[in-house]
C-alpha positions in Angstrom: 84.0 121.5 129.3 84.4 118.1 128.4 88.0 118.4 126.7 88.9 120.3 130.4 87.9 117.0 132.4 90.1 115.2 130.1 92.7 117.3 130.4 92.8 117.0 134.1 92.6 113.1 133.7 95.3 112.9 131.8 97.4 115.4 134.1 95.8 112.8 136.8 96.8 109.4 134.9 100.3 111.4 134.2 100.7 112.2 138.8 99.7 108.2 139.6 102.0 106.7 137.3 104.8 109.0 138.6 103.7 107.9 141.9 103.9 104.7 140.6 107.4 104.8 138.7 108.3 106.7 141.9 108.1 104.5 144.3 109.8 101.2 144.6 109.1 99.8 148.0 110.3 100.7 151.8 113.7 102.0 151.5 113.8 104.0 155.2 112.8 100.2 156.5 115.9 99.3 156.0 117.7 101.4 158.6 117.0 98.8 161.2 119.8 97.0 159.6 122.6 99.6 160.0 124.9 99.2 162.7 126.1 102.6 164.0 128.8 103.9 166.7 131.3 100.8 166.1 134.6 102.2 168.1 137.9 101.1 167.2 141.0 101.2 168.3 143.9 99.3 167.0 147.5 99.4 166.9 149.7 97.8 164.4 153.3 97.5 162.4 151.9 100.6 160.6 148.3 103.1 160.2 147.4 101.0 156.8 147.7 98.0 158.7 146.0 99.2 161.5 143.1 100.8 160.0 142.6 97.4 157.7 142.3 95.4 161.3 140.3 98.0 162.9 137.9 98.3 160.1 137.9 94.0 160.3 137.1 94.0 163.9 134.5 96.6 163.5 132.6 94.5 160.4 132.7 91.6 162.8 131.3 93.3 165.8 128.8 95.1 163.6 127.5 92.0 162.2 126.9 90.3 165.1 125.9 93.2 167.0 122.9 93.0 164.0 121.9 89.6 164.2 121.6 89.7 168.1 119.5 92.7 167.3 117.2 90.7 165.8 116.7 87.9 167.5 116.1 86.4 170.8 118.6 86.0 173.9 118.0 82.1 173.7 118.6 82.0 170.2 121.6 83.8 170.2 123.8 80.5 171.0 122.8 79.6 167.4 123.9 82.7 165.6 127.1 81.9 163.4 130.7 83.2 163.5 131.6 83.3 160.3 134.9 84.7 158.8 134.9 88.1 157.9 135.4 87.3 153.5 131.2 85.5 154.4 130.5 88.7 156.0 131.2 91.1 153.4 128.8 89.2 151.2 125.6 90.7 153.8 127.6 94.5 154.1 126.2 97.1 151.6 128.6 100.0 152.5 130.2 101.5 155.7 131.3 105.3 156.5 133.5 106.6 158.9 133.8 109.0 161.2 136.0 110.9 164.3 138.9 108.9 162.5 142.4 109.5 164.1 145.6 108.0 163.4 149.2 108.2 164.2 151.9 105.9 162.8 151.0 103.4 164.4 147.1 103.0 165.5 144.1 103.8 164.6 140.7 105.2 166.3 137.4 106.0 164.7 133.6 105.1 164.9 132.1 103.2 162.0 128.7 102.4 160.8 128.3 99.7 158.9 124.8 99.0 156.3 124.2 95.4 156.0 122.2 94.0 153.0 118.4 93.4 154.6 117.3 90.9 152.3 120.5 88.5 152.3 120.4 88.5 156.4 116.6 87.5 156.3 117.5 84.8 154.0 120.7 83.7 156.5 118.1 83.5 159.3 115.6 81.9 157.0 118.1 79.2 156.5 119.4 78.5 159.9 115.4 78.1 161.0 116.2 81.1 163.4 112.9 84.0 163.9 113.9 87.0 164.0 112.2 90.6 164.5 112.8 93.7 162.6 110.1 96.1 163.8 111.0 98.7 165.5 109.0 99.9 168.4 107.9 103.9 169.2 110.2 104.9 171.7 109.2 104.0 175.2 109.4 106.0 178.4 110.8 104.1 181.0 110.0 104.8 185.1 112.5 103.2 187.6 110.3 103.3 191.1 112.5 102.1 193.7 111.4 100.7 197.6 113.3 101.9 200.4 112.6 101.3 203.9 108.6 100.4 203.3 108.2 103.7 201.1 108.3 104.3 196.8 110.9 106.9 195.5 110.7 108.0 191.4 111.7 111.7 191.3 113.1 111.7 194.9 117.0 112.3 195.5 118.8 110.2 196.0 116.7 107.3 194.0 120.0 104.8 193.4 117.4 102.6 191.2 117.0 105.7 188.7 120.7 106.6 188.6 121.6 103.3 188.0 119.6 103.4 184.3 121.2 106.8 183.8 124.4 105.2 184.1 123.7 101.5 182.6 124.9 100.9 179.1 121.9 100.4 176.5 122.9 98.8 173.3 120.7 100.1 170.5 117.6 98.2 169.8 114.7 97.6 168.5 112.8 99.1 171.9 114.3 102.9 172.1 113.7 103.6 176.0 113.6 107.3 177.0 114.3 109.1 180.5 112.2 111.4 182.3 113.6 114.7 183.1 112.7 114.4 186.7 111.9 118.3 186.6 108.8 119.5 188.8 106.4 118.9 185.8 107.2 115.0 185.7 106.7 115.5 189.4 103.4 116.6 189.1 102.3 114.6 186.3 102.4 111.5 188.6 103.9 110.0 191.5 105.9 106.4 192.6 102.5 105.3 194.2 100.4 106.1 191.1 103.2 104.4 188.6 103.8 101.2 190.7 99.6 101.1 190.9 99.8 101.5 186.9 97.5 105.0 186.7 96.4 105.2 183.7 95.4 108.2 183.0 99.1 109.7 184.6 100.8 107.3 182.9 99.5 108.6 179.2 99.6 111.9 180.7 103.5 112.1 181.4 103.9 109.8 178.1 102.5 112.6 176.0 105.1 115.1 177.7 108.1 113.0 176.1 106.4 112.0 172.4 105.3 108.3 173.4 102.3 106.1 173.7 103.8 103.7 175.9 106.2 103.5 179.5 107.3 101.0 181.1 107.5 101.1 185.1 110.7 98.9 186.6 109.1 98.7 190.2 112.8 97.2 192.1 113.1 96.3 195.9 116.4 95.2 197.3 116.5 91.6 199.7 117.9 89.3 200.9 117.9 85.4 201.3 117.8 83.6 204.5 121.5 82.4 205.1 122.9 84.2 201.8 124.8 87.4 203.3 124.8 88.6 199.2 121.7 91.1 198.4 119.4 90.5 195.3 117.4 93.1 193.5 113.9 92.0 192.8 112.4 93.7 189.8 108.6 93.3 188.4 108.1 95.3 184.7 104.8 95.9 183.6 104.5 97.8 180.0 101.2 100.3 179.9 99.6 101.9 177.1 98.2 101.1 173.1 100.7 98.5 172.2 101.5 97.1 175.3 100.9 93.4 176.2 98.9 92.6 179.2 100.9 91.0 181.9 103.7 91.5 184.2 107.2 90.2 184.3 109.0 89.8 187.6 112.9 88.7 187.8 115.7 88.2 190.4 119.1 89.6 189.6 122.0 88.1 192.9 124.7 90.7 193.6 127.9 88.7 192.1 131.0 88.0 195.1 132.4 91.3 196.0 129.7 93.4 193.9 128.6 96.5 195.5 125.1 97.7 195.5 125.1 100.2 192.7 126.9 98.1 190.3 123.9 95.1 190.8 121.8 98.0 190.2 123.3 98.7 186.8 123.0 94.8 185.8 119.4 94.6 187.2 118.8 97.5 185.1 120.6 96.4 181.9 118.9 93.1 182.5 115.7 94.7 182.6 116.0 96.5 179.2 117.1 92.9 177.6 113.9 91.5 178.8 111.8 94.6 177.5 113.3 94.2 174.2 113.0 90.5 174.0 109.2 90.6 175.0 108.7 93.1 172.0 110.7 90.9 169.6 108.4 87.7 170.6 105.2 89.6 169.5 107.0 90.6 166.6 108.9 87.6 165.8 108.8 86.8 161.7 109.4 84.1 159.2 110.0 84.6 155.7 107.9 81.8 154.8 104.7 83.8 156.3 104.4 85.5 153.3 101.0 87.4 152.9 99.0 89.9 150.8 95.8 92.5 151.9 93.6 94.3 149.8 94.0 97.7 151.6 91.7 101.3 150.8 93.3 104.5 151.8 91.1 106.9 152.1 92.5 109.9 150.6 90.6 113.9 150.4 93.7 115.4 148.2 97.0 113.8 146.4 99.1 114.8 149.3 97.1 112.4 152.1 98.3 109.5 149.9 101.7 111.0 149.6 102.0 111.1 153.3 100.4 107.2 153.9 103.4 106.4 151.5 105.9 107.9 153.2 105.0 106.1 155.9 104.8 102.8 154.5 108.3 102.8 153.6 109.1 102.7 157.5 107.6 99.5 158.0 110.0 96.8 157.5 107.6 94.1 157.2 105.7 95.8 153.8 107.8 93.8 151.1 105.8 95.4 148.6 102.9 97.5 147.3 101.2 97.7 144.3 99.0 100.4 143.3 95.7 98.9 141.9 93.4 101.9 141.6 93.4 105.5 142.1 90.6 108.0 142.1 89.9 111.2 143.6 88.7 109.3 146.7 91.0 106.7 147.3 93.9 104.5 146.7 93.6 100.5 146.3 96.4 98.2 147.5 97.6 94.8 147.2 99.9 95.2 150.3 102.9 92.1 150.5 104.2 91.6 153.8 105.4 88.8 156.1 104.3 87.6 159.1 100.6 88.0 160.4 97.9 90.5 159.7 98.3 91.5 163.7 102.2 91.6 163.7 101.6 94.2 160.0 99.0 96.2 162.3 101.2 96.8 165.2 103.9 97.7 163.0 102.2 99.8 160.9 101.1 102.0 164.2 104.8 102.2 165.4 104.6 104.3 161.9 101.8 106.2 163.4 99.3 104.0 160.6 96.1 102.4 161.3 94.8 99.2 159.5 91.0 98.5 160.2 88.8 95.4 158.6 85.6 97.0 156.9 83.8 94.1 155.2 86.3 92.8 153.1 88.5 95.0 152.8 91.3 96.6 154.7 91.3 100.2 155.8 94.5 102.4 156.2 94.5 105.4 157.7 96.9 107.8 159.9 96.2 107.2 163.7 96.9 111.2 163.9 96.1 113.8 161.8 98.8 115.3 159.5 99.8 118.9 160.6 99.3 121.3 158.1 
């Protein structure tokens, strides 16, 4: 009897340190920093010397499509242009894809991996904050007022079209788009989203996989004297990791600019301020540095196997160590920059849950695992 209770802590001594020797830190974290769908299209003397310029252009646009990413609108006038022989030193690869050529040009879409640690450090040293967690997709509901009445799911509702047809740049905020199908239509109305139901909001939420929507509530007018029409847009965010508060803005129809066009930049605009809200709760410095003692409650090896799998989507974990582990649970010294409420919120975009019990932390999945 006792030599079998050795014999399975041996075999449990010989699982942890695997676990252990395993597991280096977040490596899916870094996929915030890859730049994906860069199109080119250039034409030169020759294909060699075309694809070297296209593949140029694309590192250039990639990069600074990745810092802007990453940082605030206002703080995008202090981002650097640096040559392109400075930017290979933050690119860790790139890979290419739909490439055509002829003689003369060349087309294809890149993605480009940039090195995560070097570009915190470049933001570290030009004092710029920057955010890197990214948010659970949110659904987004475009209710539009026309002649005194709400339209969401009504046809035609030029305010929804003109997010169908705006150009989102990827971000840290993924928004999704309702269907519009007689379920969405009976899972809640314009009235009930501008009045920010609740209950209808999580309800149609569910249907699409998030926790949170955003309704763009958008009424066309006009100034006194000013011929020109302006959309009027107030954004309120609703659900777990939304922020309390509202956000109204005014976007002026530009000379000549036809209504459905200052549609499309009200809506554009209105996804820029979405994601710059998220990245202001989120915003980090790399001289924040902190630690947590964190429990994980575990019932069999594969719980923990699952917390740790999770882990490594949070960009802000920098590193875990394993202190103790028994049949019961797993100890942590978690690393991690920024504050222990920026770690919490990210670690439930990764569907994880960090509660204080006495004086330790508690980390746990926010839904069970299926299976």
């Amino acid at each position: 009897m006792h030599e079998m209770t050795g014999q399975k802590a041996l075999r449990l001594a010989a699982i942890a340190g695997a676990i252990l020797c395993a597991w280096a830190g977040p490596a899916s974290a870094n996929a915030v920093f890859d730049v994906a769908n860069v199109a080119v299209d250039v034409t030169a003397d020759t294909a060699a010397a075309a694809r070297e310029r296209a593949i140029a252009e694309g590192e250039r646009a990639a990069f600074r499509r990745l810092l802007e990413r990453l940082t605030l609108r206002s703080d995008h006038s202090r981002l650097p242009e640096l040559p392109r022989a400075e930017i290979g030193t933050f690119l860790q690869d790139f890979s290419v894809a739909d490439e055509k050529t002829s003689p003369v040009r060349y087309l294809a879409k890149l993605t480009f991996r940039f090195k995560a640690e070097e570009v915190r450090r470049l933001f570290d040293q030009l004092g710029v904050p920057f955010a890197e967690t990214m948010s659970k997709p949110v659904l987004a509901l475009p209710v539009y007022q026309s002649a005194g009445a709400l339209l969401l799911w009504d046809d035609p509702n030029p305010w929804r079209a003109a997010w169908a047809r705006a150009t989102t740049r990827e971000g840290l905020v993924p928004l999704v788009f309702a269907a519009g199908d007689l379920q969405d239509v009976a899972a809640i109305g314009a009235e009930q989203a501008a009045a920010g139901d609740e209950a209808r909001l999580a309800a149609i939420a569910q249907r699409y996989a998030t926790t949170d929507t955003v309704v763009a509530n958008a009424a066309v007018g006009y100034h006194p004297q000013q011929p020109a029409p302006h959309v009027r847009v107030a954004i309120t965010r609703h659900g777990p990791t939304a922020s309390k508060g509202r956000t109204e803005i005014e976007v002026a129809a530009l000379s000549g600019e036809n209504l459905e066009r200052l549609l499309q930049r009200a809506a554009g605009e209105t996804a820029r301020l979405i994601e710059d809200a998220w990245k202001r709760e989120n915003l980090l410095s790399l001289t924040r540095g902190s630690v947590a003692a964190v429990s994980v409650p575990i019932a069999k090896l594969a719980d923990w196997l699952a917390v740790r799998k999770k882990l490594g989507e949070v960009s802000v974990v920098r590193r875990t160590e394993v202190i103790l582990m028994s049949k019961a649970e797993v100890r942590l010294a978690l690393h991690f920059i920024g504050e222990v409420d920026q770690l919490a919120l990210a670690l439930g975009q990764a569907d994880l849950q960090l509660l204080r019990e006495g004086d330790l932390w508690v980390l746990t999945p926010s839904r069970p695992e299926s299976g």
